[in-house]
KOLKOLKOL-342236 format. One line per 4 residues: number of its first residue (from 1); for each residue x, y, z of C-alpha. Coordinates in steps of 0.001 Angstrom, whole numbers, plus 500000, padded with zeros to 6 digits. Each point is the difference from the previous one (the first is absolute). Example, Ala and Ser with C-alpha at 12.3 -4.5 7.8 and 13.67 -1.06 7.14 Angstrom:
residues 2
1> 512300:495500:507800; 501370:503440:499340
end
This chain:
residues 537
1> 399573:140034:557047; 501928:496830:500010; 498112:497414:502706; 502335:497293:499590
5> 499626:496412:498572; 496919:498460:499610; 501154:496310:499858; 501683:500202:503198
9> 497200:501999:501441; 498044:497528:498694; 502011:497281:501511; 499868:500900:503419
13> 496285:500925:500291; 499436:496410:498008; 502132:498456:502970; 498187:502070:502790
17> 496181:498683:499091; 501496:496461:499448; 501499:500136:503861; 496873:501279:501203
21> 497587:497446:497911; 502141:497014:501793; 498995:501789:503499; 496308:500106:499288
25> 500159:496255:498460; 501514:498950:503014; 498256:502270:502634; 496750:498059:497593
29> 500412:496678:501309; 498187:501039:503526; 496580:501766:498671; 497582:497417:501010
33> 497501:502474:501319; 498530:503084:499729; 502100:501260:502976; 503062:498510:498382
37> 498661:501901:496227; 498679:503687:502206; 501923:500148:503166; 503259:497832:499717
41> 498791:497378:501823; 501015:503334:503138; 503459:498439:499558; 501952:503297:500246
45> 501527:501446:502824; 499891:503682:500573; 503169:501012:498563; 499384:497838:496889
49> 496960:501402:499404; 501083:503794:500853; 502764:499652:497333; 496815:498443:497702
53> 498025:502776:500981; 502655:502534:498799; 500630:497969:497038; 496232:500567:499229
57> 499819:503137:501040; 503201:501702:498178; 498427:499830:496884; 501087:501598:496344
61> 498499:503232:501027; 502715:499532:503042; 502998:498741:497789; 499056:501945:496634
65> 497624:502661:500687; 501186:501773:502760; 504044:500232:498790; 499091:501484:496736
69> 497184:502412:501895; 503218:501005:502215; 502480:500205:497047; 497014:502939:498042
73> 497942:501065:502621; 502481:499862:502686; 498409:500648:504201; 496849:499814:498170
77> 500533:496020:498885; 501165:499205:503762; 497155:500714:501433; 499051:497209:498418
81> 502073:497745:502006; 498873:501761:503018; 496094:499253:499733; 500744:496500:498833
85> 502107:499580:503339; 497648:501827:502630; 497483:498163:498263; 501108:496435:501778
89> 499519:501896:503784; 496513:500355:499045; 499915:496362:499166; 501768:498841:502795
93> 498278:502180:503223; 496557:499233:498222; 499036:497012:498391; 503495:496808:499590
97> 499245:498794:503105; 495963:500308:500535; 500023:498842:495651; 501623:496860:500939
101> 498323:498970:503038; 496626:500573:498532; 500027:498501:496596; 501395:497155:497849
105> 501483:500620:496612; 498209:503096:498832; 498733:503594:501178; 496458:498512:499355
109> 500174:497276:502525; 500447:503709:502607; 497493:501287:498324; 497176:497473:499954
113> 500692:498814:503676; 497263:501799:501342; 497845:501470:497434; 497767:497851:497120
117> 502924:497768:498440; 498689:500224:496296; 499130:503297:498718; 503296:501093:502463
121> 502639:497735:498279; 498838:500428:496676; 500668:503431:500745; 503323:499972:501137
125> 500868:497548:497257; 499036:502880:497628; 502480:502537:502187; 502936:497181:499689
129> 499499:499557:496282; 500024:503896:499059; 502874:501130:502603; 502300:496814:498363
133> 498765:501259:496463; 501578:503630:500564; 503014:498039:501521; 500363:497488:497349
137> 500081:503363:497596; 503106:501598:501790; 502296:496539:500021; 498864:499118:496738
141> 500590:503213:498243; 503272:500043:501874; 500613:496826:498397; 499816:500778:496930
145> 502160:503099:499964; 502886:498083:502392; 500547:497103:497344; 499462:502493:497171
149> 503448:501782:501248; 501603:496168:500781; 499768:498731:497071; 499588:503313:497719
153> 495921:499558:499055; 499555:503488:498587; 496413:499221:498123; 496692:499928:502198
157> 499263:496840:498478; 503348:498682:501234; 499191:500968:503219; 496545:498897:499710
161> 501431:496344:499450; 502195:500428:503090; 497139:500596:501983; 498379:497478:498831
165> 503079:497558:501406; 500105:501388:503285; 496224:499265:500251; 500670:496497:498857
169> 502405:499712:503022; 498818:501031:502350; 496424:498119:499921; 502703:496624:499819
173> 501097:501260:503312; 496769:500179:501587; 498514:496895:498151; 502644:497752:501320
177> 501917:501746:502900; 496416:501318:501507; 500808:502433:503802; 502946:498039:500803
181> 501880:500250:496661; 499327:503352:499783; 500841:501419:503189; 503529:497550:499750
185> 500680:502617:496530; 499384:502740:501881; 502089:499228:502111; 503011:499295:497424
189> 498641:502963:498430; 500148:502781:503335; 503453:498720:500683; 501237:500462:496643
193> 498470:503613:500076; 501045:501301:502730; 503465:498625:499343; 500335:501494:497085
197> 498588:503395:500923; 502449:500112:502890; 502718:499031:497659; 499177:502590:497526
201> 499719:502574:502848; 503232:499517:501290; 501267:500288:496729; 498608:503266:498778
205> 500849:501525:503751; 503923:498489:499844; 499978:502413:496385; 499091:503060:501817
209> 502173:499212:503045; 497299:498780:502257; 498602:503308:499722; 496132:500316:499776
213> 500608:504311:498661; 502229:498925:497653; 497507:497487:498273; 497539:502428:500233
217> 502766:502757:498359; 500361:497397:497526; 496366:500008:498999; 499360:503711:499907
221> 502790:500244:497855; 498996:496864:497374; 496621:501587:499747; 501217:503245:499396
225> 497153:503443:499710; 497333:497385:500033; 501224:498687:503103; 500042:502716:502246
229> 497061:499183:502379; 500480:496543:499888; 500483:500170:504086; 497291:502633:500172
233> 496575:498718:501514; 496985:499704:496983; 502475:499515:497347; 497481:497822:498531
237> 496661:500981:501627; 500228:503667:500970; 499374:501767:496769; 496290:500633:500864
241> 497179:499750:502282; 499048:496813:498283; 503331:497684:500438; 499826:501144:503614
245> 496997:498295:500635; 501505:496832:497978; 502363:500273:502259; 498422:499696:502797
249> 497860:497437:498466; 503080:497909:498975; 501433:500117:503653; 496351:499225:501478
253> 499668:496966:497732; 503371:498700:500688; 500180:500646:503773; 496476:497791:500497
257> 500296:497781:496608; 502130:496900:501542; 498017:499110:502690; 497003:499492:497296
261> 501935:498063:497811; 498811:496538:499471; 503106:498110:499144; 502059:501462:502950
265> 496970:499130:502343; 500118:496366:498875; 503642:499596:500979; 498792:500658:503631
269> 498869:496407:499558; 503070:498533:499086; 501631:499893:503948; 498808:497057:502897
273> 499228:503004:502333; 499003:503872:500840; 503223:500476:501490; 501864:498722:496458
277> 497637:502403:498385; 501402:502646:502127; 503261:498780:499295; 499511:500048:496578
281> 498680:503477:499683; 503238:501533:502377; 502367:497950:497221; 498177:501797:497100
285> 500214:503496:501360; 503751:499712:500530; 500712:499060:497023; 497547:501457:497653
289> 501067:503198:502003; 503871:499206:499426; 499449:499835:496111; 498157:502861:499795
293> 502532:502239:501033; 502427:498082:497383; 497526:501205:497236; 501271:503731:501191
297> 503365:498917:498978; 499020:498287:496965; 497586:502556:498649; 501974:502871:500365
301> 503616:498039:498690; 497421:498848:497259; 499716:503677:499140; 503875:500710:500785
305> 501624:497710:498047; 497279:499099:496839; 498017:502991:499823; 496165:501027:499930
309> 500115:499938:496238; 501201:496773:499434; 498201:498143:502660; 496792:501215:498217
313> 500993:499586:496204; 501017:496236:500742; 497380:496954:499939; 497577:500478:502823
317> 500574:503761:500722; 500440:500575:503170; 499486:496647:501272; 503558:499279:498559
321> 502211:502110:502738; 501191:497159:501866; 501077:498030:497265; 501790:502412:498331
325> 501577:501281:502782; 501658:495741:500916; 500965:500239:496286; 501887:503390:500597
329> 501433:498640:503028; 501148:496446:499305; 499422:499799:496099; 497884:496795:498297
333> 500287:497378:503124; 498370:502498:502626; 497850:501152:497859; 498700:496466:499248
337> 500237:498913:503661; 497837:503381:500967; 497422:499097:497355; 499743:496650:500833
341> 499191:500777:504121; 497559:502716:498694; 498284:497827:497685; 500180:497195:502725
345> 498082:502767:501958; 497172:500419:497305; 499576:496080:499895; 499973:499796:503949
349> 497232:502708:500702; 498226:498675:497028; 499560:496856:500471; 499105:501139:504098
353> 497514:502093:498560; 498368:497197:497643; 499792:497397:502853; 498575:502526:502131
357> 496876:500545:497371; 499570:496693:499059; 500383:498983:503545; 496810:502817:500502
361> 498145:498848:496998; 500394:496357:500964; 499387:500107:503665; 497744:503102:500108
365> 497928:499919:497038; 499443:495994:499078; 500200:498182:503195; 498547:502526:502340
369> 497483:501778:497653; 499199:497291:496947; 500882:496895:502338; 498691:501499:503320
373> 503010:498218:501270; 499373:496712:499278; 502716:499996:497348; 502866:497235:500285
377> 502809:501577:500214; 502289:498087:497440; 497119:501396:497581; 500831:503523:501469
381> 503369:499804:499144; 499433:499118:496515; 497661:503040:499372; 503270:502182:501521
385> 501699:498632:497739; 498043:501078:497120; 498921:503143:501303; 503766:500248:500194
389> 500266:500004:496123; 497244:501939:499661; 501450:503083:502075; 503102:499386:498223
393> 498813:500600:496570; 497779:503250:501440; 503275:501137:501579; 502319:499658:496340
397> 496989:501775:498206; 500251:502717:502857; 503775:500084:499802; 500026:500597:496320
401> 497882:502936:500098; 501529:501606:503230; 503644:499673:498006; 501794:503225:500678
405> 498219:501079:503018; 501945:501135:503298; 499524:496299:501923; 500420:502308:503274
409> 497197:502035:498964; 497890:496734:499021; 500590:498520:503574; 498635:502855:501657
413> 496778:499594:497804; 499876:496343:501720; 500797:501598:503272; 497342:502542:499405
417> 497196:497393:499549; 501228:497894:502704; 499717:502634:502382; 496928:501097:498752
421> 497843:496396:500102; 502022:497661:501939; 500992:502544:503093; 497165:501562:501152
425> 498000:496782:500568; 503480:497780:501678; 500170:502922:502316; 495847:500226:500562
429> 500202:496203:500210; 502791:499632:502531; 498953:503149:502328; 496786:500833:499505
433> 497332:497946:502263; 496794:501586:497719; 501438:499378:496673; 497635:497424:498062
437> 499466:498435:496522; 498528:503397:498120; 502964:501784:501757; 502326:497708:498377
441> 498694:499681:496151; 499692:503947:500219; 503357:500289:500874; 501285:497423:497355
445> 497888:500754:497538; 500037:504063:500612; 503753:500094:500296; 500399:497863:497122
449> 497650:502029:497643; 501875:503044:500776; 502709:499441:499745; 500162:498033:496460
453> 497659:502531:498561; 502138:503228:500948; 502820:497929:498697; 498585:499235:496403
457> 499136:503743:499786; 502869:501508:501269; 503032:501709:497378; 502555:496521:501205
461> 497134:497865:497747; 499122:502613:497450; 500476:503864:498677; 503415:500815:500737
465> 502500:500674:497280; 503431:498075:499686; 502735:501944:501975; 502938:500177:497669
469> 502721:500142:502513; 499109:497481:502203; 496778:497514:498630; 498692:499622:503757
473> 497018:502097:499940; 498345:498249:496641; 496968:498854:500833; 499253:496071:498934
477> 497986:500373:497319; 500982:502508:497653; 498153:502218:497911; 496484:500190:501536
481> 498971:502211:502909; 497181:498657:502453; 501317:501094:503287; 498110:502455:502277
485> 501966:499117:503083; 502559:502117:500738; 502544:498236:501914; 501678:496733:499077
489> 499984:498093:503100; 496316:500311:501364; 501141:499171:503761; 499296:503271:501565
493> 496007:499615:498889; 499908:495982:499635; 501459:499302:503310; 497882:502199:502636
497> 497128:498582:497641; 500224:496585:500938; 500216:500849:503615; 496956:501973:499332
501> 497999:497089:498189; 500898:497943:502556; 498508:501800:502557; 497335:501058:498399
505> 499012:496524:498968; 500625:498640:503875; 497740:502637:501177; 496768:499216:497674
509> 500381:496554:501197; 498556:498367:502800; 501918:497094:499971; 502352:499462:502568
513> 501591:496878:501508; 501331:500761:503614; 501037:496125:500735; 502099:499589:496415
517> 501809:503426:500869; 500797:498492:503682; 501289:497122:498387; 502327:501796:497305
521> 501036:502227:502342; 501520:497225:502201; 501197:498183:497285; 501667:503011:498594
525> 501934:501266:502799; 501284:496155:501669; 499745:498320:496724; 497653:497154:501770
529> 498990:497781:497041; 501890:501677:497021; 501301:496662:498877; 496960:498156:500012
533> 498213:502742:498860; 496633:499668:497956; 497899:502410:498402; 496874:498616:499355
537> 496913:501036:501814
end
């Protein structure tokens, strides 16, 4: 189908990155030190970092994903929305508050408080790295099939060169806007979301007279005989014994992913206080709640008014519904405008995502580990900076191969692994007065191992065959068959596994540190010392 006109596409998402590039030059001219580069120099109120949080937070699998899993898969692709959302309660009754009290910029600095510093952080730099990798995947990938449709890149190589520019700019947003510069384009970027979601909402309702049956009338009707359970239950994951299980899996991995993931956890550090933190997590929920129940709307008048079939025969499959559907609606200038927020949304959680890891590597790895701390920290900053441009060429590699892939399925893999290694031992570490060193590189390195290994042998990597009507269920490489796995998210076994390792490995310890847990717990719970907070020990 006709997607409208590339140059002005072009135009507007040209005029979009140069706006946001002047924000992150200018928000550059106050990172003088690593709390400036990491933390924002915890500038940001709790509002402004709630609508940075969201920004962060509604990622492509939000924007992209999860309207064109509505528009074909229909109650099936909202429950999507619905882990992702109940997800932030877990992260707000269990770990904002006690995260930012107790550490500094990074999960490790929790972590490491009172156990052995070393072998700890190196661990959880290894978590970080690995849950950003399987994020960096999903907005990357997304990436590539978003511009593809803008500015009508049919050819994988095509899109393969698109990638490649979105990974170019988005490591010059974290090499010269660091925290601060970042968080200020989240910010653009949540408001211009959630704006034009709303927008777009009201627009599809006002065509079916404000009438939520009607839209969904509409959408039975579009889809026709193939359509008729598209309101049923297990549209998508009831057909046998198996899906059920992914199911369950899926919602499991979702439910407890966010409060594991690193780059969320990090913006805890961004506020002056615990109560801003508090603040900050109450902002996200209301609006990360508020734009998931636009992606209802927009899913299902995705499916209404373009159609299953050619949502998934255009650039970027199903990944494309949102899009298509501004272009239906308000021709070539709302398409452009729609593709230029989403896009804005790919650069803003990718560029969170890359300061987070080199923030980990940096920090974690060569000044705490290599450095034992003795590391100047102007030096730190430069090797956060490279490790910066490191991750960014992993993450275009990644992004190139994971072209085509549901981006809402390829979150959940990252939410998988984050609830996996990183929540078992935040939880153990913030609650459990036992829990020692062992405990903690069991859990990390347990949960990790699991769940990457069930994921490179499960069908979503290899051995299932390209679905003709839709493309979602190809597996990422094609042609070979080395999975033994039989689900494709492995959070139903990975997840209860780190829990497991981490007991287990508390349990076979002796170790145990009764003054250190004293002292976190205090600090945790009044927030006594968070600002001048230091590690080492």
């Amino acid at each position: 189908m006709d997607i409208g006109n590339s140059l002005v596409n072009f135009t507007i998402f040209g005029l979009f990155v140069v706006a946001t590039m002047v924000i992150v030059i200018r928000a550059s001219r106050n990172n003088k030190s690593t709390a400036d580069f990491y933390a924002g120099g915890r500038s940001f109120t709790g509002p402004q970092n709630g609508i940075a949080i969201s920004g962060d937070y509604l990622s492509a699998a939000s924007f992209l994903g999860i309207a064109g899993a509505v528009a074909v898969y229909g109650y099936d692709g909202f429950l999507y929305s619905i882990g992702f959302l109940v997800a932030w309660l877990v992260a707000l009754l269990l770990v904002a508050e006690l995260l930012r009290n107790t550490g500094r910029f990074t999960m490790a600095d929790v972590l490491s408080f009172r156990m052995r510093q070393r072998p700890v952080r190196t661990a959880a730099a290894a978590s970080t790295l690995a849950v950003s990798f399987f994020y960096l995947l999903a907005q990357m990938a997304g990436a590539g099939g978003l511009v593809a449709l803008l500015l009508g890149v049919t050819g994988r190589t095509g899109q393969s060169i698109v990638i490649a520019v979105v990974g170019a700019i988005m490591v010059f947003y974290v090499l010269v806007g660091g925290m601060k510069g970042t968080t200020w384009v989240q910010i653009v970027k949540a408001v211009l979301l959630i704006v034009g979601a709303a927008g777009m909402t009201v627009w599809i309702m006002a065509q079916h007279g404000f009438n939520l049956s009607n839209l969904l009338g509409h959408a039975l009707d579009t889809a026709g005989a193939d359509g008729l359970h598209l309101l049923d239950p297990m549209n998508k994951y009831g057909a046998s014994a198996i899906s059920k299980l992914d199911f369950i899996s899926l919602a499991i991995a979702l439910v407890l992913g966010t409060a594991g993931l690193p780059h969320v956890l990090m913006r805890f550090y961004t506020v002056p206080s615990a109560k801003e933190a508090r603040r900050s997590v109450t902002w996200a929920i209301a609006l990360i709640g508020l734009f998931y129940l636009f992606t209802l709307v927009l899913g299902f008048g995705a499916g209404a008014l373009v159609g299953a079939d050619n949502i998934l025969a255009a650039p970027g499959g199903v990944n494309s519904a949102a899009p298509l559907l501004a272009y239906e609606l308000g021709g070539t200038i709302l398409l452009g405008i729609i593709s230029a927020v989403a896009f804005a949304t790919i650069l803003a959680v990718v560029a969170g995502l890359t300061i987070t890891a080199s923030a980990s590597f940096a920090h974690d790895l060569y000044t705490n580990v290599i450095k034992k701390g003795q590391e100047d920290p102007k030096q730190e900053m430069k090797i956060a900076r490279r490790a910066a441009v490191v991750i960014g060429a992993v993450a275009i590699v990644g992004g190139v191969i994971a072209n085509g892939q549901n981006i809402a399925f390829l979150v959940a893999l990252a939410f998988a692994v984050a609830a996996s290694a990183n929540l078992p031992v935040i939880l153990y570490s913030l609650f459990w007065k036992r829990f020692n060193t062992s405990g903690a590189l069991w859990a990390i390195y347990g949960g990790l191992t699991t769940a990457v290994t069930l994921i490179i042998f499960s069908p979503a990597v290899s051995g299932k065959p390209v679905d003709p009507e839709t493309g979602l269920s190809a597996s990422m490489f094609q042609g070979v068959d080395f999975h033994w796995f039989p689900l494709d998210n492995p959070g139903l076994v990975s997840i209860p596994a780190g829990f497991f390792f981490g007991w287990l490995g508390t349990v076979i310890s002796k170790e145990f540190n009764k003054a250190k847990y004293a002292e976190m717990e205090v600090r945790s719970l009044t927030g006594t010392g968070a600002e001048k907070a230091t590690v080492a020990h």
